[in-house]
C-alpha positions, 0 to 999 in steps of 0.5 A: 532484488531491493532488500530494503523494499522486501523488508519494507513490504513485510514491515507494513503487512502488520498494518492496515494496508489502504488502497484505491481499487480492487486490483489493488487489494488483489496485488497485494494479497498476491505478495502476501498482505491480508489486511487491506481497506479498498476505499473504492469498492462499495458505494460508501461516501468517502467520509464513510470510508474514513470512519470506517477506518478510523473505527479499524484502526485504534490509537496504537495501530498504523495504517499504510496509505498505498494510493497510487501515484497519479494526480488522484492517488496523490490527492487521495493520499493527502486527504486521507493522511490529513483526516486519519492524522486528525484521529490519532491513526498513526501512519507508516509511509517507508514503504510508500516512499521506498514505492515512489523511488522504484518508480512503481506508480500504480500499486497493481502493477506491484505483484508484476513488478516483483515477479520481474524482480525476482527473474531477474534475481533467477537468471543472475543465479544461473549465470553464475 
């Protein structure tokens, strides 16, 4: 198991977790992550969503943008980084990146991701 990206996963779950979809959100409640911001689930405008967070998120809080990393997660990202920096939200992006360099490219494939993790952690226990 990556120690680094275990660590880094109880890091941000003391932020604001924003993502794009509700499978998503259903991911990381999965791996124990309570505060998540779904920018895709009412019919809000996109600039709605935003003040929202903006109103979530106060100048001392950090918020952790885990859009996906396909060409629209990507550009969600940059938007939303853009504007929220604009307003003072201070960002957490470690774990983002540390997503990025184990090549999970879709956050809802996370939980998945970590279960095989943690078999494979399991069947090196027992061969030992």
């Amino acid at each position: 198991m990556n120690e680094k990206l275990l660590k880094e996963m109880d890091n941000a779950k003391g932020y604001l977790i924003i993502v794009e979809g509700k499978k998503d959100k259903w991911a990381l409640e999965q791996l124990g992550f309570r505060n998540i911001f779904v920018i895709h689930e009412t019919g809000k405008s996109l600039g709605e969503k935003i003040e929202q967070i903006q109103q979530i998120c106060s100048k001392k809080d950090k918020a952790c943008i885990l859009t996906d990393f396909d060409k629209k997660g990507k550009q969600m990202y940059l938007l939303l980084k853009s504007k929220l920096n604009e307003s003072g939200v201070r960002m957490y992006n470690t774990l983002r990146n540390s997503l990025l360099k184990e090549r999970i490219s879709h956050i809802e494939g996370l939980y998945k991701y970590m279960e095989k993790q943690e078999e494979k952690n399991e069947t090196r226990r027992n061969n030992s």
